[in-house]
PQR file of N, CA, C, O and H, with PARSE charges and radii, in Angstrom:
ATOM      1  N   UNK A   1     -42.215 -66.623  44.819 -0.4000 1.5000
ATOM      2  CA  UNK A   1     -41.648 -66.208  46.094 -0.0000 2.0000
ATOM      3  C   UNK A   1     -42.351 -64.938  46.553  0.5500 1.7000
ATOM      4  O   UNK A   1     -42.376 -63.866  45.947 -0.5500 1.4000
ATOM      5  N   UNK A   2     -42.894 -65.216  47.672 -0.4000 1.5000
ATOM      6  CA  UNK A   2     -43.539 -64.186  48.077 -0.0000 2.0000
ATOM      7  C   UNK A   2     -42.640 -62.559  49.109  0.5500 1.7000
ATOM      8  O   UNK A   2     -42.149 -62.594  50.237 -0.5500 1.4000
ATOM      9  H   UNK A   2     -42.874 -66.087  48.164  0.4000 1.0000
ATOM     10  N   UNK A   3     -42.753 -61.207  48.032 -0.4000 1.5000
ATOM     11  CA  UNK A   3     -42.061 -59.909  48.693 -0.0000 2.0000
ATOM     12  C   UNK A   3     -42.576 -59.735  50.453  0.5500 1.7000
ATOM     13  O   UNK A   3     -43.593 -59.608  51.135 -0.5500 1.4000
ATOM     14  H   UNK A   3     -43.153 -61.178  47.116  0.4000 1.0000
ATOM     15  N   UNK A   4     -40.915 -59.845  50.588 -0.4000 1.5000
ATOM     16  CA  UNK A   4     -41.457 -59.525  52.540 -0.0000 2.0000
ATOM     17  C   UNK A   4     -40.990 -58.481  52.951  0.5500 1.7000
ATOM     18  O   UNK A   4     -40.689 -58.268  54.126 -0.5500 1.4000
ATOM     19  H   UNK A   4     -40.089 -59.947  50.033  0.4000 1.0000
ATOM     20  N   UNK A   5     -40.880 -57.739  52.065 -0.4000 1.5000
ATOM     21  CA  UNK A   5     -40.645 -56.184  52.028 -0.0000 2.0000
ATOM     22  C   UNK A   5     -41.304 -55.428  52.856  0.5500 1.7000
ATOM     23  O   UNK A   5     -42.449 -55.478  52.406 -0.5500 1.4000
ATOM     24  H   UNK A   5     -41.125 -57.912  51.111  0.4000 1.0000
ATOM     25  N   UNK A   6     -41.324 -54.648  53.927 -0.4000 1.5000
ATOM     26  CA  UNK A   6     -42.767 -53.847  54.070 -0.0000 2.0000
ATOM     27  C   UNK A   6     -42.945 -52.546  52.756  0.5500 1.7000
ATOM     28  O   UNK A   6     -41.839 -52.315  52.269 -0.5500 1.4000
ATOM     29  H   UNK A   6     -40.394 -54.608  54.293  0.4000 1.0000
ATOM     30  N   UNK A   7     -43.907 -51.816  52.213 -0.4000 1.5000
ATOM     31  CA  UNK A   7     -44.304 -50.921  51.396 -0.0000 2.0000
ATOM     32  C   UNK A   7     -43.045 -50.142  51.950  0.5500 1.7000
ATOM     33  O   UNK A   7     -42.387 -50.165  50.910 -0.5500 1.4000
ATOM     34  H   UNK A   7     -44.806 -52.004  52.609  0.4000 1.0000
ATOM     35  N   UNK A   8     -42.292 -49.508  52.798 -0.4000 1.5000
ATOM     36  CA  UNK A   8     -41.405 -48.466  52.790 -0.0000 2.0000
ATOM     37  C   UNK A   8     -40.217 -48.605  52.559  0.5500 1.7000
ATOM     38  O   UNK A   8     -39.639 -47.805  51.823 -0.5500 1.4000
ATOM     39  H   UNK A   8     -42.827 -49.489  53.643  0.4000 1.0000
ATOM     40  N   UNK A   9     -39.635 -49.555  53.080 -0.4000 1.5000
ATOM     41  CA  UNK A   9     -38.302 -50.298  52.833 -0.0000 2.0000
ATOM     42  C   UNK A   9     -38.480 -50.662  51.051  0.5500 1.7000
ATOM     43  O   UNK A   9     -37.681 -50.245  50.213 -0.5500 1.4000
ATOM     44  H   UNK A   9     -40.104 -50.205  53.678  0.4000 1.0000
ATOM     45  N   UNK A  10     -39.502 -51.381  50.781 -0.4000 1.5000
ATOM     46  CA  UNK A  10     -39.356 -51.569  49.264 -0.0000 2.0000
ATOM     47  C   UNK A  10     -39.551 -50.362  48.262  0.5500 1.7000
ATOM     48  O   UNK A  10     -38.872 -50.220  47.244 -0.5500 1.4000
ATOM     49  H   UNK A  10     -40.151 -51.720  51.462  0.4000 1.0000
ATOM     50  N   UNK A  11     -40.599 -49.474  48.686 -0.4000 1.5000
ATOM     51  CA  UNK A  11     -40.305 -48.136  48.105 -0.0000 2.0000
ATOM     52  C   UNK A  11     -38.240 -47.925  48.204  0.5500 1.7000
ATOM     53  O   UNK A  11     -37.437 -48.122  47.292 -0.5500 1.4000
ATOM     54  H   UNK A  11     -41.150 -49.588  49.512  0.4000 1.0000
ATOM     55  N   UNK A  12     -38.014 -47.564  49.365 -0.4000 1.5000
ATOM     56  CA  UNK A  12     -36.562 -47.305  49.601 -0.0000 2.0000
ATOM     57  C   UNK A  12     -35.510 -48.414  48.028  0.5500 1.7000
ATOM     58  O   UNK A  12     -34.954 -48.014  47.005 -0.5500 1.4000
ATOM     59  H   UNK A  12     -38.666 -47.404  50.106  0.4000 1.0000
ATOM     60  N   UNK A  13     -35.655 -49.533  48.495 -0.4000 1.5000
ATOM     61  CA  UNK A  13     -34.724 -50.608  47.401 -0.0000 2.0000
ATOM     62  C   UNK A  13     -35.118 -50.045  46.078  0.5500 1.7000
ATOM     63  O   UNK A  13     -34.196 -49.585  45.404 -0.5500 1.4000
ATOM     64  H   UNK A  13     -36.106 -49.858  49.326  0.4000 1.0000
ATOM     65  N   UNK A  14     -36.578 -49.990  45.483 -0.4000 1.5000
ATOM     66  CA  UNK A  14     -36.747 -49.701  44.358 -0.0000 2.0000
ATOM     67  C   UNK A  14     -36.038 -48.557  43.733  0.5500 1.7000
ATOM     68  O   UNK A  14     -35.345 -48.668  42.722 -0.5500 1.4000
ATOM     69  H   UNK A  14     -37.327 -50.363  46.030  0.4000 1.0000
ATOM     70  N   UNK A  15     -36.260 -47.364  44.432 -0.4000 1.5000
ATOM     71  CA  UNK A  15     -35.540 -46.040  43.953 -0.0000 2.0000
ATOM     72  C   UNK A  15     -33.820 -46.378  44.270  0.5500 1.7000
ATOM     73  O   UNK A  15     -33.075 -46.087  43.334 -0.5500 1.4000
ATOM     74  H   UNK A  15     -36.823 -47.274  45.253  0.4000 1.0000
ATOM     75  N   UNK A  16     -33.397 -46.758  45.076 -0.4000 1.5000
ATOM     76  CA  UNK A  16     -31.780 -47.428  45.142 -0.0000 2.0000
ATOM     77  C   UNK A  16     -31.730 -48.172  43.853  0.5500 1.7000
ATOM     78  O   UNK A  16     -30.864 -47.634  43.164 -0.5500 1.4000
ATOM     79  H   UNK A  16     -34.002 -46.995  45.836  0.4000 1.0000
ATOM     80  N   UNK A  17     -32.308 -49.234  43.183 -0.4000 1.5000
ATOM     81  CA  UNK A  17     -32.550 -49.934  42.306 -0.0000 2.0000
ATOM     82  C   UNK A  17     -32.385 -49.319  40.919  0.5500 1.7000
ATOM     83  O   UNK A  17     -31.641 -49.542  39.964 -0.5500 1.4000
ATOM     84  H   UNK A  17     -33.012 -49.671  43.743  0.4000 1.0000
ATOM     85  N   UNK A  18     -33.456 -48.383  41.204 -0.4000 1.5000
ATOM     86  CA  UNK A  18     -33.276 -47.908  39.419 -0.0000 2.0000
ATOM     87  C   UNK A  18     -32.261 -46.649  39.375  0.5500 1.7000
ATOM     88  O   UNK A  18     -31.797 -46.373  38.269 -0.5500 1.4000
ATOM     89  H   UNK A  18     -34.061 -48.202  41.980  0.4000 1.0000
ATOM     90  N   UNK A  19     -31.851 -45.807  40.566 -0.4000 1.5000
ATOM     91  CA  UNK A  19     -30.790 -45.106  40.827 -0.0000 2.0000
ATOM     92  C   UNK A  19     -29.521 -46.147  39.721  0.5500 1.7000
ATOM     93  O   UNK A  19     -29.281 -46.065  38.516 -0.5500 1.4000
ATOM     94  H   UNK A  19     -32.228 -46.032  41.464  0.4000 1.0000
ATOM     95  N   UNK A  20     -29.012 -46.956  40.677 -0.4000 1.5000
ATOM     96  CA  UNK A  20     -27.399 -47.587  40.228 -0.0000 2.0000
ATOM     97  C   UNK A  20     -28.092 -48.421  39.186  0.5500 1.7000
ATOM     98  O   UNK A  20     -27.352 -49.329  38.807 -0.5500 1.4000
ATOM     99  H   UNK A  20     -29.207 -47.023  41.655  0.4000 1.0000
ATOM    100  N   UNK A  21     -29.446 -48.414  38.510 -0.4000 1.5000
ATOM    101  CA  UNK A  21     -29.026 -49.081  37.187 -0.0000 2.0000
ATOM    102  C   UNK A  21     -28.879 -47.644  35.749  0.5500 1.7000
ATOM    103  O   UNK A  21     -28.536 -47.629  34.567 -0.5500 1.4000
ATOM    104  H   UNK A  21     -30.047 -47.677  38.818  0.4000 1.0000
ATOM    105  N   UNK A  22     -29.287 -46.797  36.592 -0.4000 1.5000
ATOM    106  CA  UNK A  22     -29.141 -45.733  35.747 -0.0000 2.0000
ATOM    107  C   UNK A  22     -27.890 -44.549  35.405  0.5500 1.7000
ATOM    108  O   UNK A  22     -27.728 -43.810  34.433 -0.5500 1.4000
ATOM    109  H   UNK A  22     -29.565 -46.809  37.553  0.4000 1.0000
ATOM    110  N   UNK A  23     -27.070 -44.748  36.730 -0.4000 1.5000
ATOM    111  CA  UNK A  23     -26.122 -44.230  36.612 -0.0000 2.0000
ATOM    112  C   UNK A  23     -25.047 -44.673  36.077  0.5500 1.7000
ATOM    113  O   UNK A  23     -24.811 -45.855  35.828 -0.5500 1.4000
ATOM    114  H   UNK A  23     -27.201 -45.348  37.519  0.4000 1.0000
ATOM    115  N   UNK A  24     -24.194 -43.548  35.833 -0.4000 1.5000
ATOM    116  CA  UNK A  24     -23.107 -44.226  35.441 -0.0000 2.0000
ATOM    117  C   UNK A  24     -21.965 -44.094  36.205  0.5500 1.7000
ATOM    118  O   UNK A  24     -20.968 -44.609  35.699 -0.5500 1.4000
ATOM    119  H   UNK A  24     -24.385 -42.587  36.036  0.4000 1.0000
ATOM    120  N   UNK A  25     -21.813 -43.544  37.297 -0.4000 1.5000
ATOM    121  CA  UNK A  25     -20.978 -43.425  38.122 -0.0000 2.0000
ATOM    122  C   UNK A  25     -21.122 -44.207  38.933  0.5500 1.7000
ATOM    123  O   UNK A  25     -20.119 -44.303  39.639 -0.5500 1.4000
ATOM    124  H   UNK A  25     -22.623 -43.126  37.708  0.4000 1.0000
ATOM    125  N   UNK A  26     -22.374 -45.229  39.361 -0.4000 1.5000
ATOM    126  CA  UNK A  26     -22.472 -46.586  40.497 -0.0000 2.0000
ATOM    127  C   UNK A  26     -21.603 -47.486  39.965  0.5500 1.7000
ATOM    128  O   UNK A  26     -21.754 -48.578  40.513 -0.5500 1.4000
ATOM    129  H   UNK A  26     -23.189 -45.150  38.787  0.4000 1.0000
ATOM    130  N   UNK A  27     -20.462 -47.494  38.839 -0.4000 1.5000
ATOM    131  CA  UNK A  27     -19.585 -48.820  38.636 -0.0000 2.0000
ATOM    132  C   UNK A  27     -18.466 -48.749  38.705  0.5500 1.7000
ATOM    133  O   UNK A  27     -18.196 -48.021  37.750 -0.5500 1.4000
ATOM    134  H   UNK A  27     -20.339 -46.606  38.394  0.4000 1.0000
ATOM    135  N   UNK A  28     -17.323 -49.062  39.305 -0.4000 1.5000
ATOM    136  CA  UNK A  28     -17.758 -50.510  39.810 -0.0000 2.0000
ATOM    137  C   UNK A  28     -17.939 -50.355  41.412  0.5500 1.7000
ATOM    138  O   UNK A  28     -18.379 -51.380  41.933 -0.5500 1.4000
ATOM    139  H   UNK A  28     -17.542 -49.653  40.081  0.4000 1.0000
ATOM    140  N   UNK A  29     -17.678 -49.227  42.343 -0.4000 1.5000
ATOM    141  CA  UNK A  29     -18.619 -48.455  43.024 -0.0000 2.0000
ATOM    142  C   UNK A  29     -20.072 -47.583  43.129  0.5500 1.7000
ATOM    143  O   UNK A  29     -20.816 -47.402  42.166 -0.5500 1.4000
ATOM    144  H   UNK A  29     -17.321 -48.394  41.920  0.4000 1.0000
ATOM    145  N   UNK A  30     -20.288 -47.139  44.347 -0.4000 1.5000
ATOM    146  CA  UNK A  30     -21.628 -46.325  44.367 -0.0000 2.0000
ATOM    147  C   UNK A  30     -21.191 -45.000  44.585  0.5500 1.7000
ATOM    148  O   UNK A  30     -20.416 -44.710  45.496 -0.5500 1.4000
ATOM    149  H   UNK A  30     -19.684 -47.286  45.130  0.4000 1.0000
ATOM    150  N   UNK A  31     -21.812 -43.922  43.525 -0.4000 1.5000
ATOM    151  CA  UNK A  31     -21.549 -42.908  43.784 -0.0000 2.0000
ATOM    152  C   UNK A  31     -22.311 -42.349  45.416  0.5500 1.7000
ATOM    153  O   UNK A  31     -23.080 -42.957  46.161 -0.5500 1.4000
ATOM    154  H   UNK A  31     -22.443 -44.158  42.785  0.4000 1.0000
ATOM    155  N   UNK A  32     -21.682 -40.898  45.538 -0.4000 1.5000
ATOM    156  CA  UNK A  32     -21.858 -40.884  46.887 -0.0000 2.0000
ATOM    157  C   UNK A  32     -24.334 -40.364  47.078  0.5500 1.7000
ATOM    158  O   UNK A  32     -24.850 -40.044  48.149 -0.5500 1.4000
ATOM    159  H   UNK A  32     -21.058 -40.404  44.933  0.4000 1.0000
ATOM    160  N   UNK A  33     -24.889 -40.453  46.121 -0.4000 1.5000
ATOM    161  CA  UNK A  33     -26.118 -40.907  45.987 -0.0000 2.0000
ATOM    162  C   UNK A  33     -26.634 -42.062  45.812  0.5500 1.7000
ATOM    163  O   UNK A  33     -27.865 -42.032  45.809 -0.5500 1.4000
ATOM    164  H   UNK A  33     -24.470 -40.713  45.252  0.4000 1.0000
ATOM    165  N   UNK A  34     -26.098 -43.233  45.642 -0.4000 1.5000
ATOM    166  CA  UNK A  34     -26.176 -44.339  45.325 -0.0000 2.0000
ATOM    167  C   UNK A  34     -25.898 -45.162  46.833  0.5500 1.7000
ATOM    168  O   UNK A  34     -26.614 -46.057  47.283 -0.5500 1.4000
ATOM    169  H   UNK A  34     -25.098 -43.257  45.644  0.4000 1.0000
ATOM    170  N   UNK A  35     -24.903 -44.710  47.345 -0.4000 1.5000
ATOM    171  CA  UNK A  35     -24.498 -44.898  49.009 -0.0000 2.0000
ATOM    172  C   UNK A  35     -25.276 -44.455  50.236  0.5500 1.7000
ATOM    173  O   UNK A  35     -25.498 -44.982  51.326 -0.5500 1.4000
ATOM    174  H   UNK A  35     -24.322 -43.984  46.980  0.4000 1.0000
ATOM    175  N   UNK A  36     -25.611 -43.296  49.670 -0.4000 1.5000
ATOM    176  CA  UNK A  36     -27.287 -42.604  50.672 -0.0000 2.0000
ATOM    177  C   UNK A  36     -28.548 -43.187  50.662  0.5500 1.7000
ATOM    178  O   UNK A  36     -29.366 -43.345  51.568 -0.5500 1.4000
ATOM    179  H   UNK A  36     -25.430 -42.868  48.785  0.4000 1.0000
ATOM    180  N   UNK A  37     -28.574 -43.553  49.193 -0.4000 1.5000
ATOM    181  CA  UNK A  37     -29.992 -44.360  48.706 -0.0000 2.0000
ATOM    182  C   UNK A  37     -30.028 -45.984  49.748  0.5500 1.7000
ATOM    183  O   UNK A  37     -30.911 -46.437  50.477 -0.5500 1.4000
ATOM    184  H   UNK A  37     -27.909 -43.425  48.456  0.4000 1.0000
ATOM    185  N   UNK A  38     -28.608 -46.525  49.377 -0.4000 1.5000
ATOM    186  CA  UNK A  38     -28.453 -47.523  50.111 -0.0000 2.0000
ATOM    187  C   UNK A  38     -28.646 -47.805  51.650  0.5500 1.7000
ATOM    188  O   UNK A  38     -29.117 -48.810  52.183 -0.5500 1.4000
ATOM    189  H   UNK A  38     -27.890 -46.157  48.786  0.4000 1.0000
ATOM    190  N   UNK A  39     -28.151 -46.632  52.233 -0.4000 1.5000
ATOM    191  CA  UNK A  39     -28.391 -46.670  53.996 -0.0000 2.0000
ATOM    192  C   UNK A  39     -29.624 -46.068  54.153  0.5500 1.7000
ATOM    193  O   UNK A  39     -30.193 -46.196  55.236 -0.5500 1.4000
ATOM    194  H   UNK A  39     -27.769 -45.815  51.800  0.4000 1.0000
ATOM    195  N   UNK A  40     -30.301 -45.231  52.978 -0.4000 1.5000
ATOM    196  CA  UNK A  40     -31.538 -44.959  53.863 -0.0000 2.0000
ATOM    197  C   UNK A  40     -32.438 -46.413  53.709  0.5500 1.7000
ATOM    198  O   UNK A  40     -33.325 -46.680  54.519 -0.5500 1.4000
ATOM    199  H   UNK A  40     -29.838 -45.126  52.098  0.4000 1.0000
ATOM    200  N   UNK A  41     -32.137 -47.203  52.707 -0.4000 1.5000
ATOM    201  CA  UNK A  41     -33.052 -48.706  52.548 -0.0000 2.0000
ATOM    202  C   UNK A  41     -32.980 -49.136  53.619  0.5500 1.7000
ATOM    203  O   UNK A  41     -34.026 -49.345  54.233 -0.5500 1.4000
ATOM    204  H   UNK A  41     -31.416 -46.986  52.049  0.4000 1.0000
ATOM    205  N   UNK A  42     -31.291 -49.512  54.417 -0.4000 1.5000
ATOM    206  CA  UNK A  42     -30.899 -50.160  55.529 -0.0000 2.0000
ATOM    207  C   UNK A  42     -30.897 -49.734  56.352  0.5500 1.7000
ATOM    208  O   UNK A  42     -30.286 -50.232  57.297 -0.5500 1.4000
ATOM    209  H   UNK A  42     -30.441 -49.342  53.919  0.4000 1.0000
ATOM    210  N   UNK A  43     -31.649 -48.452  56.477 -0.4000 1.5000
ATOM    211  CA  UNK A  43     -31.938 -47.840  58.023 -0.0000 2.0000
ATOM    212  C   UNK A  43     -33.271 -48.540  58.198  0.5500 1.7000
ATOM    213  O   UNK A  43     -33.706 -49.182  59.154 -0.5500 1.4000
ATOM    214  H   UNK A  43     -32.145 -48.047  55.709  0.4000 1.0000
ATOM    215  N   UNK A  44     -33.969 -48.153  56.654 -0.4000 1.5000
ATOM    216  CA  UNK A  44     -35.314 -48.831  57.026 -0.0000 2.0000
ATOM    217  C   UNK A  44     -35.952 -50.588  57.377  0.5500 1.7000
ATOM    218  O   UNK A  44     -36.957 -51.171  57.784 -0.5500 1.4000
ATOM    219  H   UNK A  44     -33.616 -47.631  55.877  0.4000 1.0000
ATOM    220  N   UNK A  45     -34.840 -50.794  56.983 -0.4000 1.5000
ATOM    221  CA  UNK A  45     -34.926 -52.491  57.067 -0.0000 2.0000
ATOM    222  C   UNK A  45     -34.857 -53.153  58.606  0.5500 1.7000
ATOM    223  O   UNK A  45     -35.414 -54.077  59.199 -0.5500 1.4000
ATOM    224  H   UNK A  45     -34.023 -50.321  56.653  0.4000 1.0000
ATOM    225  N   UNK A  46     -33.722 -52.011  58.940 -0.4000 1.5000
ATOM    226  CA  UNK A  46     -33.252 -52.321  60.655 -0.0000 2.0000
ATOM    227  C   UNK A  46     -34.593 -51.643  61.369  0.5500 1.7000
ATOM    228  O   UNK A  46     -34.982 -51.810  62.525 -0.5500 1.4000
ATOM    229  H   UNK A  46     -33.269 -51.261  58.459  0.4000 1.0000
ATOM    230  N   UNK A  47     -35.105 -50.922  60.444 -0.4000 1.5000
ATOM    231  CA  UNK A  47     -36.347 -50.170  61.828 -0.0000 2.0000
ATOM    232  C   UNK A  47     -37.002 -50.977  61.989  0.5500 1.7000
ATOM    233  O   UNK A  47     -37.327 -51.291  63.134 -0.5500 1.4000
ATOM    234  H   UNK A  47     -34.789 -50.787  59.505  0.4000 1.0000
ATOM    235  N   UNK A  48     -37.494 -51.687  60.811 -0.4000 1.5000
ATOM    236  CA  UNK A  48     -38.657 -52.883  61.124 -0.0000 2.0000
ATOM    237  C   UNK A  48     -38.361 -53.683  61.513  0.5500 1.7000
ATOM    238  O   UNK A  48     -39.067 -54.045  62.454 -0.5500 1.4000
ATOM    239  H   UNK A  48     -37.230 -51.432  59.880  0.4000 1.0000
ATOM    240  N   UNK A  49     -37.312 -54.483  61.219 -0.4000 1.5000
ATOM    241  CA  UNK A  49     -36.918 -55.525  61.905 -0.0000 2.0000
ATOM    242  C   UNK A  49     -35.602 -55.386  63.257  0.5500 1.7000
ATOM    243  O   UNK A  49     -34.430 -55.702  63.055 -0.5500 1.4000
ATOM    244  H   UNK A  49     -36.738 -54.189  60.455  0.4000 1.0000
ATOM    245  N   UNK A  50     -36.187 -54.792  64.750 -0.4000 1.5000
ATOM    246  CA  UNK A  50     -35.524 -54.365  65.282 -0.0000 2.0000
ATOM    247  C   UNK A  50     -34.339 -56.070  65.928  0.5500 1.7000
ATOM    248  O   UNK A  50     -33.268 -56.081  66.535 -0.5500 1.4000
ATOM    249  H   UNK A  50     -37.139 -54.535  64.915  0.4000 1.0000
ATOM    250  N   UNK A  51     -34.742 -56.605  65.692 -0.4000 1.5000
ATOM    251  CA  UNK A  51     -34.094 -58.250  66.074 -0.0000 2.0000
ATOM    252  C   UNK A  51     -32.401 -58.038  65.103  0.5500 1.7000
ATOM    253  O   UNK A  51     -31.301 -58.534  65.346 -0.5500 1.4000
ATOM    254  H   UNK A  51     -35.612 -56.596  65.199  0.4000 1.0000
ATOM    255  N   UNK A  52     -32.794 -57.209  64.118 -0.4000 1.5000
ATOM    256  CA  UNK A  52     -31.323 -57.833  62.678 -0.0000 2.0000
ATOM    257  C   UNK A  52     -30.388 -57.014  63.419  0.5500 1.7000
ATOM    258  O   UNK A  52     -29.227 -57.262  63.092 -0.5500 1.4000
ATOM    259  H   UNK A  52     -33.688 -56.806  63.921  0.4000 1.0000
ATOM    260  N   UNK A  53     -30.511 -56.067  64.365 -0.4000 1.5000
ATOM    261  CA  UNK A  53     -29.215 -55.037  65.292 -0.0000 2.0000
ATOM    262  C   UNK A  53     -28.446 -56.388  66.048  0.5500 1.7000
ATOM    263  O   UNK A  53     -27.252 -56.439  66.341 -0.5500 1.4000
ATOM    264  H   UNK A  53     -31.454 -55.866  64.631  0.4000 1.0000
ATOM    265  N   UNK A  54     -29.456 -57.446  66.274 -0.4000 1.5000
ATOM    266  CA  UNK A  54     -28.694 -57.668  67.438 -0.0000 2.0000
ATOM    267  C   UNK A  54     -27.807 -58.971  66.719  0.5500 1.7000
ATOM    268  O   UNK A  54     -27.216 -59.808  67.402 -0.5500 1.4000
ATOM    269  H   UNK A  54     -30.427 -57.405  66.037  0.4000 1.0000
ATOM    270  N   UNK A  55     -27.831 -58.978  65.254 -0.4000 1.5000
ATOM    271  CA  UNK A  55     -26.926 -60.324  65.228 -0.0000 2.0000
ATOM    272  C   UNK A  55     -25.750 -59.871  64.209  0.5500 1.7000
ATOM    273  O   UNK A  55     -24.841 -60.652  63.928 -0.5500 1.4000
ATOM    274  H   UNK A  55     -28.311 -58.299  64.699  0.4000 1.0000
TER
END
């Protein structure tokens, strides 16, 4: 399966990624770094793909 990540957004997931597998406060919530990590991924996801706002 080919990553359709762009390089920034997947930079973004990766560090979210190894963040909540490393913590121990991401369970069975996200600590409040784990929640930042997360919206800055999904800010970046919505930048590139300006179409995903509208559905």
């Amino acid at each position: 399966m080919e990553n359709s990540l762009a390089p920034a957004a997947q930079d973004r997931y990766d560090t979210y990624l190894d963040h909540v597998r490393h913590c121990p406060d991401c369970r069975p919530a996200r600590c409040r770094t784990g929640q930042a990590l997360v919206r800055a991924y999904l800010a970046t996801t919505r930048a590139e793909r300006p179409d995903a706002r509208e559905h």
